[in-house]
DOTOR-259241 format. One record per residue: residue number from 1; chain; x, y, z of N, C-alpha, C in turn. Coordinates in nm, 4 decimals. Atoms other than C-alpha are relative to their C-alpha. Layout:
N
> NUM  A  X  Y  Z  X  Y  Z  X  Y  Z
...
% end
This chain:
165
> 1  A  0.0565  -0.1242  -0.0494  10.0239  8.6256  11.6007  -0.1270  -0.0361  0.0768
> 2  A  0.1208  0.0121  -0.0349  9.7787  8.6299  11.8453  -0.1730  0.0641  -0.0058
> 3  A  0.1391  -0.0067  0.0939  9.3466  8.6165  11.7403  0.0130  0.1839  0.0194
> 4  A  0.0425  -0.1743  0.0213  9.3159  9.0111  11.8332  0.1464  0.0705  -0.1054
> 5  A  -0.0996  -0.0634  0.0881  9.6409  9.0977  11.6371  -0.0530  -0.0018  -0.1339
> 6  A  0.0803  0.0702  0.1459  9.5193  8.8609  11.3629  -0.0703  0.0454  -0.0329
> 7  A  0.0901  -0.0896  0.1286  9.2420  8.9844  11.2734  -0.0370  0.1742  -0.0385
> 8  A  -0.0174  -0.1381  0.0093  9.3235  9.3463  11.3243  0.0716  -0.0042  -0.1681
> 9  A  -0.0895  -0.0216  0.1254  9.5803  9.2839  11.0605  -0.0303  -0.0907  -0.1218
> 10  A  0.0764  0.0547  0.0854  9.3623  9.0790  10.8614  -0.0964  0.1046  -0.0644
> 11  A  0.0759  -0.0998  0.0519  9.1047  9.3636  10.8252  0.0945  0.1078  -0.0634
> 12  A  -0.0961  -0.1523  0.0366  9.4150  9.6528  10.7797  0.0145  -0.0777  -0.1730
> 13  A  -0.0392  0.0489  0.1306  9.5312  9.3764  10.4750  -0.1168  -0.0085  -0.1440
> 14  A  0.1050  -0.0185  0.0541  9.1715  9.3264  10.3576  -0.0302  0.1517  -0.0765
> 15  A  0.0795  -0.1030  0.0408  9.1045  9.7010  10.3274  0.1559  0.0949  -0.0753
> 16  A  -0.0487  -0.0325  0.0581  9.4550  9.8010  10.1753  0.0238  -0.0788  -0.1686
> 17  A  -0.0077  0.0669  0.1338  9.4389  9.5439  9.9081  -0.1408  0.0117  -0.0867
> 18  A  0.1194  -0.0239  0.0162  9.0703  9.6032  9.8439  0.0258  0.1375  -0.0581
> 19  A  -0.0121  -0.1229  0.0872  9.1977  9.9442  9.7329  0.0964  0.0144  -0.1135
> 20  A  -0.0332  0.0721  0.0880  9.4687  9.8438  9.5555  -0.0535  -0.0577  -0.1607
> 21  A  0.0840  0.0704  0.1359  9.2549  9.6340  9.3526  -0.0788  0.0955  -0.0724
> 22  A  0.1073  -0.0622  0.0924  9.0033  9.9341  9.2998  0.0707  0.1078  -0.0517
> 23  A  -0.0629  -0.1548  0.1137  9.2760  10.1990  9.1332  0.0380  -0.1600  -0.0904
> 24  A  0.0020  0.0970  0.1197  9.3601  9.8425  8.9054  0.1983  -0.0214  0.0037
> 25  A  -0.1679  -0.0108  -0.0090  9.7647  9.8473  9.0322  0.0035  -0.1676  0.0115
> 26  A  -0.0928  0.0928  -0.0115  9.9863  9.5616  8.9689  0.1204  -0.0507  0.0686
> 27  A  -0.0937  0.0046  -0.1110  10.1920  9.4839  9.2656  0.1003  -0.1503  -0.0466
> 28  A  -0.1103  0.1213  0.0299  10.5310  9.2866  9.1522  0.0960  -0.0580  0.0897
> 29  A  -0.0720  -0.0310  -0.1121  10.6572  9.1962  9.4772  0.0806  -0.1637  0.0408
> 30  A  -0.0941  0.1315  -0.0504  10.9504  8.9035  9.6109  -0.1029  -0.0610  0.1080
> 31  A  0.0640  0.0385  -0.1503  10.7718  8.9030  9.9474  -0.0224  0.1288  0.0706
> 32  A  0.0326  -0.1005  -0.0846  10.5764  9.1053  10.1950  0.1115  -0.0172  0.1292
> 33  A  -0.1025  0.0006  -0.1067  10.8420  9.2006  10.4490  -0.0190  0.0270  0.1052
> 34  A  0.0114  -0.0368  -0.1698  10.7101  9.2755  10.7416  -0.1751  0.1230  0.0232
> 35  A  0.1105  -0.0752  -0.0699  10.3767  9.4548  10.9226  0.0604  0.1156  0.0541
> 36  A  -0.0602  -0.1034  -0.0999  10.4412  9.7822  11.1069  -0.1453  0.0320  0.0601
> 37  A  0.0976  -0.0488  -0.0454  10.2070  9.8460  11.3627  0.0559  0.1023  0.1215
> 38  A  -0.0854  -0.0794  -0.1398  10.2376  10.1666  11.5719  -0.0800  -0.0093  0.1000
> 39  A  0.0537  0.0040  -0.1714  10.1505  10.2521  11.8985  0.0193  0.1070  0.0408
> 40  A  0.0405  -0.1231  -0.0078  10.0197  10.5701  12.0751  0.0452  0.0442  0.1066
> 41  A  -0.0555  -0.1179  -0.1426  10.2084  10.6637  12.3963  0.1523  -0.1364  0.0313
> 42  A  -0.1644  0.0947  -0.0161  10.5724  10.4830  12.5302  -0.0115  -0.1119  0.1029
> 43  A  0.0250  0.1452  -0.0808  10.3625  10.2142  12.7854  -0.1081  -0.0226  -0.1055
> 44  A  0.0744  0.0815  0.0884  10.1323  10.1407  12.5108  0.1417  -0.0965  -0.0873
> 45  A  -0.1281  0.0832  0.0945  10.5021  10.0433  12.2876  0.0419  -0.0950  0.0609
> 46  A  -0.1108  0.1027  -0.1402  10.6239  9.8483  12.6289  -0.1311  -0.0890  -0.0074
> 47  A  0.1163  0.1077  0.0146  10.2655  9.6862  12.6027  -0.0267  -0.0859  -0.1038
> 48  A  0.0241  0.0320  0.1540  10.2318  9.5884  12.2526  0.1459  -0.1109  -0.0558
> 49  A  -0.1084  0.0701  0.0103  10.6124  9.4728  12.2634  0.0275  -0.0879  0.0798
> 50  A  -0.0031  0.1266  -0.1332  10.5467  9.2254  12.5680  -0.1152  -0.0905  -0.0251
> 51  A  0.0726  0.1177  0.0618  10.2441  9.0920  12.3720  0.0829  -0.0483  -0.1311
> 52  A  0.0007  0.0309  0.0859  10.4120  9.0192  12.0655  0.1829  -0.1074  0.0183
> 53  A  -0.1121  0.1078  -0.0284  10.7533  8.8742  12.2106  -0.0299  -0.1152  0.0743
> 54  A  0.0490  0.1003  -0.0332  10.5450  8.6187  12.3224  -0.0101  -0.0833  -0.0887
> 55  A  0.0256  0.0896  0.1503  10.5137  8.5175  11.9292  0.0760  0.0213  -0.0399
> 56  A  -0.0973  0.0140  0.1132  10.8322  8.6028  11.8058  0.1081  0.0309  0.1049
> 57  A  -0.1034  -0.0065  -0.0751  11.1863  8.6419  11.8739  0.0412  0.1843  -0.0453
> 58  A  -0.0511  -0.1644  -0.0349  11.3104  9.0407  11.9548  0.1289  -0.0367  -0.0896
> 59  A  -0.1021  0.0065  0.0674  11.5666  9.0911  11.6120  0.1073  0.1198  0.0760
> 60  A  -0.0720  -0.1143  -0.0435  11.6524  9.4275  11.7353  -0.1101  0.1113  0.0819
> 61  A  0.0410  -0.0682  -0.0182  11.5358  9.7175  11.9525  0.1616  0.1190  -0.0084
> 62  A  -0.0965  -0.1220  0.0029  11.6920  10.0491  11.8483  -0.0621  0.1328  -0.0396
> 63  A  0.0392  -0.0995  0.0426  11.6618  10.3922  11.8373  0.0084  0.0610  -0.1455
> 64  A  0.0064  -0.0122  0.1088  11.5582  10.5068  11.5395  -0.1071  0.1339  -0.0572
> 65  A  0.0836  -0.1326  0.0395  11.4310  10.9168  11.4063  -0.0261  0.0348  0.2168
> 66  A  0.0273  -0.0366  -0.1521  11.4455  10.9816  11.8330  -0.0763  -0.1010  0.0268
> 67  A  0.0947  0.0572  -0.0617  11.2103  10.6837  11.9194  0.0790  -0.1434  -0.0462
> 68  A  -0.0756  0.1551  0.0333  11.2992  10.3219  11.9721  -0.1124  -0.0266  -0.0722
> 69  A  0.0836  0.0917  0.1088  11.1375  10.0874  11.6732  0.0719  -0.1636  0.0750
> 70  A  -0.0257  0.1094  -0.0483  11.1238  9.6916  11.7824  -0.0222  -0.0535  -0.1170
> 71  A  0.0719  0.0771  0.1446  11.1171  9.4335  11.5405  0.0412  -0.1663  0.0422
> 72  A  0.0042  0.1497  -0.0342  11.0001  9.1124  11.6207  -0.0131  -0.1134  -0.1449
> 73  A  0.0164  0.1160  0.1115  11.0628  8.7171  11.3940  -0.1274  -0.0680  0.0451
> 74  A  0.1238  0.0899  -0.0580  10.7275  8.5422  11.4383  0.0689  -0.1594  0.0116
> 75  A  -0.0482  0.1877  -0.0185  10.7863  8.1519  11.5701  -0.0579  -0.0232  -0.1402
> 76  A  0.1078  0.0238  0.0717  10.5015  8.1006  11.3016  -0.0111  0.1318  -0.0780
> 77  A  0.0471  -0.1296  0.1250  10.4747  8.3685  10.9612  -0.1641  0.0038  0.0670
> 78  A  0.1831  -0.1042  -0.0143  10.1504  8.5803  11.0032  -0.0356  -0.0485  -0.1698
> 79  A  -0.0138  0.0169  0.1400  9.9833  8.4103  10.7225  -0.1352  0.0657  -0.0462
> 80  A  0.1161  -0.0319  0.0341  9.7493  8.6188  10.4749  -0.0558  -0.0384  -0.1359
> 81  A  -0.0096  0.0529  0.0864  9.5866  8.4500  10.2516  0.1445  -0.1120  -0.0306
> 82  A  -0.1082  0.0727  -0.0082  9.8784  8.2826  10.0493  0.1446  0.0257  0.0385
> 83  A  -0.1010  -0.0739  0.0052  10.1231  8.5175  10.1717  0.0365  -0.0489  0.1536
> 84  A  -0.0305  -0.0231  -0.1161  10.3442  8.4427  10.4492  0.0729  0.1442  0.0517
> 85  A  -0.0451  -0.1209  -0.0858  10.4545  8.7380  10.6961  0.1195  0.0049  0.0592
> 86  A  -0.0681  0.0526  -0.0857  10.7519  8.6672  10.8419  0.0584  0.1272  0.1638
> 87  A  -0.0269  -0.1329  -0.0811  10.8277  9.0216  11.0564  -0.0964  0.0727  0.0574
> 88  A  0.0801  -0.0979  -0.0236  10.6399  9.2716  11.2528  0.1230  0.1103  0.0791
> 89  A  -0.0999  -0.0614  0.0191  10.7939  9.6178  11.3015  -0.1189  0.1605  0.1247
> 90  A  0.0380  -0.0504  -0.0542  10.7288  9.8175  11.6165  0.0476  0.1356  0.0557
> 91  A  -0.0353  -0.1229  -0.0519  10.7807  10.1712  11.6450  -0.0782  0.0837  0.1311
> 92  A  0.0509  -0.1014  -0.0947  10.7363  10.4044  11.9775  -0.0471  0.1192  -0.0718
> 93  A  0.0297  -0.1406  -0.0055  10.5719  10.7206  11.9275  0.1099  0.1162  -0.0193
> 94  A  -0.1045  -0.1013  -0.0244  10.8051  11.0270  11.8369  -0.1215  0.0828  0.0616
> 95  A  0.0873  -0.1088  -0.1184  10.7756  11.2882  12.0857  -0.0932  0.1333  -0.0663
> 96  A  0.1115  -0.1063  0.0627  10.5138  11.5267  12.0248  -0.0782  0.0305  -0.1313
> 97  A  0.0742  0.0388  0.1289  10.3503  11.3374  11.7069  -0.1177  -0.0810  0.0686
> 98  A  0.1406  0.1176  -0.0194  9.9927  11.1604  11.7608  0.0261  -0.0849  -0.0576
> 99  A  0.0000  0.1789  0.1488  9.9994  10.8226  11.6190  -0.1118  -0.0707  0.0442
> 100  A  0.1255  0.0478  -0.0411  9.6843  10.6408  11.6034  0.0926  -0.1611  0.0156
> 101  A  -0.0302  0.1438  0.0153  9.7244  10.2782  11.7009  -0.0600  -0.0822  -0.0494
> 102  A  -0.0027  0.1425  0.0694  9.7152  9.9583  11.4844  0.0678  -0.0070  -0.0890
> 103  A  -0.1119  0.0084  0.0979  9.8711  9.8580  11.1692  -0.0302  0.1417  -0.0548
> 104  A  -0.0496  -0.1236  0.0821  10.0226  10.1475  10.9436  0.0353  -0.0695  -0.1727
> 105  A  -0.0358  0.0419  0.1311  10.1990  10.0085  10.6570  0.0832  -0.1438  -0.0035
> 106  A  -0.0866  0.1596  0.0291  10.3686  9.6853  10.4649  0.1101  0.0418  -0.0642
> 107  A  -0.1280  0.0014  0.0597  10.6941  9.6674  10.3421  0.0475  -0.0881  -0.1101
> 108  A  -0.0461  0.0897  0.0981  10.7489  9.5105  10.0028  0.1582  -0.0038  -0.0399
> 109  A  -0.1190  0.0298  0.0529  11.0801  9.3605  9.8484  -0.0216  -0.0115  -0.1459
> 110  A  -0.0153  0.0184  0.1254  11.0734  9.4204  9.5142  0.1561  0.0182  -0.0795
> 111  A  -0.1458  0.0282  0.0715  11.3149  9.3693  9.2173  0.0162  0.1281  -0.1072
> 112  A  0.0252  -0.1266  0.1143  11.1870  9.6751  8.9977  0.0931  0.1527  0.0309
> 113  A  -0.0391  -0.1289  -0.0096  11.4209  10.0078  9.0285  -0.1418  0.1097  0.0664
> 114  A  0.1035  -0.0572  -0.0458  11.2715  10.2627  9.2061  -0.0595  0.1278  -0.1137
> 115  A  0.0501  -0.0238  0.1099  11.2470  10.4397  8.8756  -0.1169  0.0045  -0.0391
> 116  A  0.1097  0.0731  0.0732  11.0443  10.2215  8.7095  -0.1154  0.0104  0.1003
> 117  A  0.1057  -0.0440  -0.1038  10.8360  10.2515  9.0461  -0.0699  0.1113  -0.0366
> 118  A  0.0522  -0.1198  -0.0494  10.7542  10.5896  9.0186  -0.0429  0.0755  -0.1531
> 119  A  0.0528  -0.0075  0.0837  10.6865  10.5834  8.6574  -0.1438  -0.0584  -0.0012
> 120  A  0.1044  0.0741  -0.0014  10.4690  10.3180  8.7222  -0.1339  0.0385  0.0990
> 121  A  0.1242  0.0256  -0.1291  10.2693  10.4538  9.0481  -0.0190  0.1606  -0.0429
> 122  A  -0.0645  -0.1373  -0.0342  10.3340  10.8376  8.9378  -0.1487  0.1226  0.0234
> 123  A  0.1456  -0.0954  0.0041  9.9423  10.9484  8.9205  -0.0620  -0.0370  0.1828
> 124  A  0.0512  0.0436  -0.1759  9.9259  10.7985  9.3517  0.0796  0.1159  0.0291
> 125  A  -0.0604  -0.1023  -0.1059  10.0534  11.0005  9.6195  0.1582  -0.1146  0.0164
> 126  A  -0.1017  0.0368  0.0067  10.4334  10.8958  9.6117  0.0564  0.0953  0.1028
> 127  A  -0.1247  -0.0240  -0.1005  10.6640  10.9557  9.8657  0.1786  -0.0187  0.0247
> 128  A  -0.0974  0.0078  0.0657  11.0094  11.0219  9.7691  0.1210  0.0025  0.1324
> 129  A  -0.1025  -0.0493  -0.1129  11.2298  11.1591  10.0811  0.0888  -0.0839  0.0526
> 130  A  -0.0841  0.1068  -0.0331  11.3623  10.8080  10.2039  0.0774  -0.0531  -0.1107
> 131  A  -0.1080  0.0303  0.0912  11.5074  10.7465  9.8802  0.1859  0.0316  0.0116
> 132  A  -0.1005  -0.0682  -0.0622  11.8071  10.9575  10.0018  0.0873  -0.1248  0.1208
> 133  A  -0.0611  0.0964  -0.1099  11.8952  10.6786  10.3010  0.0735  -0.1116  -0.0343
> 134  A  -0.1118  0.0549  0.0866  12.2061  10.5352  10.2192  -0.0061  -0.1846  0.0281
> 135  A  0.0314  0.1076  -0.0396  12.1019  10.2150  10.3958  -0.1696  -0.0532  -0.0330
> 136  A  0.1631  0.0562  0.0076  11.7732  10.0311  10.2421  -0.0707  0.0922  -0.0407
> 137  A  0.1413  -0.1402  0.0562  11.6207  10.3628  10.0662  -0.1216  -0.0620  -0.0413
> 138  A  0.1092  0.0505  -0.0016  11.2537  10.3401  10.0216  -0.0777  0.0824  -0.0499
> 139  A  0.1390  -0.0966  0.0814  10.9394  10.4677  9.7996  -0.0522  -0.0609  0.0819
> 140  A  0.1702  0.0321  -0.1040  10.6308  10.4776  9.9879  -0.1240  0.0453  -0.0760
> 141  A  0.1207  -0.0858  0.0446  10.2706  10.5259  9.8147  -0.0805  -0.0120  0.1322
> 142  A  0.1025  -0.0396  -0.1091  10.0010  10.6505  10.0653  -0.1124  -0.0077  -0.0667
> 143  A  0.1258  0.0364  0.0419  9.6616  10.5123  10.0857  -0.0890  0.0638  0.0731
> 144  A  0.0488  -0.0277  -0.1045  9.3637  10.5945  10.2671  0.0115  -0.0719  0.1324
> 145  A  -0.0242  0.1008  -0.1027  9.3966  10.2516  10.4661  0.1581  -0.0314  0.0180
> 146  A  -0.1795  -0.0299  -0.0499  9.7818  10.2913  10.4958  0.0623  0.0055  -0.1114
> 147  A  -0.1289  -0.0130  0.1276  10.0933  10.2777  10.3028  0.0580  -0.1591  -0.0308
> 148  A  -0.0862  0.0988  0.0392  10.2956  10.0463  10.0920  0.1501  0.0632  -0.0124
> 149  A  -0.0833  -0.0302  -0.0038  10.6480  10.0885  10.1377  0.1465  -0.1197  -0.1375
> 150  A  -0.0755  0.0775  0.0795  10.9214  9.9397  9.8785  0.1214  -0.0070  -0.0180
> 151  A  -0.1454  0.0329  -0.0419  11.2882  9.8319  9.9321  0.0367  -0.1150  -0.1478
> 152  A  -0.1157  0.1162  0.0375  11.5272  9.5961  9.7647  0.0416  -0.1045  0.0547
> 153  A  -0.1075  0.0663  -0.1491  11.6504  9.4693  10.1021  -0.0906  -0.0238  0.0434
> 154  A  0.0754  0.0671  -0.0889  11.4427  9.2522  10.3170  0.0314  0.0971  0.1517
> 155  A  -0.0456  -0.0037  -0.1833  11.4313  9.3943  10.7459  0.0990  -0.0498  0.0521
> 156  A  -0.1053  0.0770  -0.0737  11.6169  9.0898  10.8212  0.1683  0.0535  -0.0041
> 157  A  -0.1145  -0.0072  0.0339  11.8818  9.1673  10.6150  0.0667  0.0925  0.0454
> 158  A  -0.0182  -0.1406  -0.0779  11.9277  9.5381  10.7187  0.0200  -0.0437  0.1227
> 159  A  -0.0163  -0.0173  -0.1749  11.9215  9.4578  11.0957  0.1333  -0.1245  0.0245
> 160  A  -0.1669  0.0192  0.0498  12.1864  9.1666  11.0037  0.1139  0.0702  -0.0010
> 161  A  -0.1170  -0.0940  0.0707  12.4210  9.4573  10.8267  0.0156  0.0882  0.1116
> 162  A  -0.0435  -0.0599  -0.0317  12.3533  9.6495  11.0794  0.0464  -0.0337  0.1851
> 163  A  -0.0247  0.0778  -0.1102  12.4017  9.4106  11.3893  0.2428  -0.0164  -0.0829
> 164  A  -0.1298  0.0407  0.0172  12.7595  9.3289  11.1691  0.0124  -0.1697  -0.0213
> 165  A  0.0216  0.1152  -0.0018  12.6513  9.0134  11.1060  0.0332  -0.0937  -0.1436
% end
């Protein structure tokens, strides 16, 4: 990733784990799956997606909720701390939503039911609605400094399944 990405998404990681740490949560996670950073108009997405396929390889661009989402493999994991990154996950703007730009949220792979999730997180702001998506359903808690999102299924794998691969 290049230095202005980096340390954008060095500070977003800094200040979501920094909160994290101060409600006292225990994050049980396989691997962080991927960055999502949005972007605020449809030549900012064409901008943002012509800097970053410079560092990774384009898995898929597809439409996705009316707006194309990109999702680039880094040559090189985004590494934080001891965590490598291996994905970043670029959605356009839906029409007639503001989206502020930089990172948004991370995408964990965990092994825990989403159950046990939502026992476990049930006094946060939980986000239930993607559970329903028959492909890769997903809890989301909401932070002030973004969201954590939580799957089963890695990106790769999904865009694999759904390449037919």
């Amino acid at each position: 990733m290049n230095h202005h990405y980096s340390q954008q998404a060095t500070i977003f990681l800094d200040q979501l784990f920094s909160e994290i740490e101060t409600l006292h949560l225990k994050l049980n996670f396989i691997e962080i799956d991927h960055l999502c950073f949005r972007t605020e108009s449809d030549e900012d997405y064409q901008r943002v997606c012509s800097d970053f396929s410079e560092q990774g390889v384009l898995l898929i661009e597809a439409p996705v909720g009316g707006r194309l989402i990109s999702t680039f493999k880094f040559h090189n994991p985004f590494q934080y701390k001891n965590i490598s990154i291996p994905l970043i996950e670029i959605p356009a703007p839906k029409k007639g939503k503001t989206t502020q730009r930089g990172f948004e949220h991370i995408e964990l792979v965990v092994k825990e039911s989403f159950e046990e999730l939502i026992q476990k997180y049930s006094h946060l702001k939980l986000e239930t609605a993607a559970l329903k998506k028959e492909l890769n359903p997903e809890l989301e808690i909401e932070f002030k400094s973004g969201a954590i999102k939580f799957h089963h299924q890695s990106l790769e794998k999904i865009i694999a399944i759904e390449k037919g691969l």
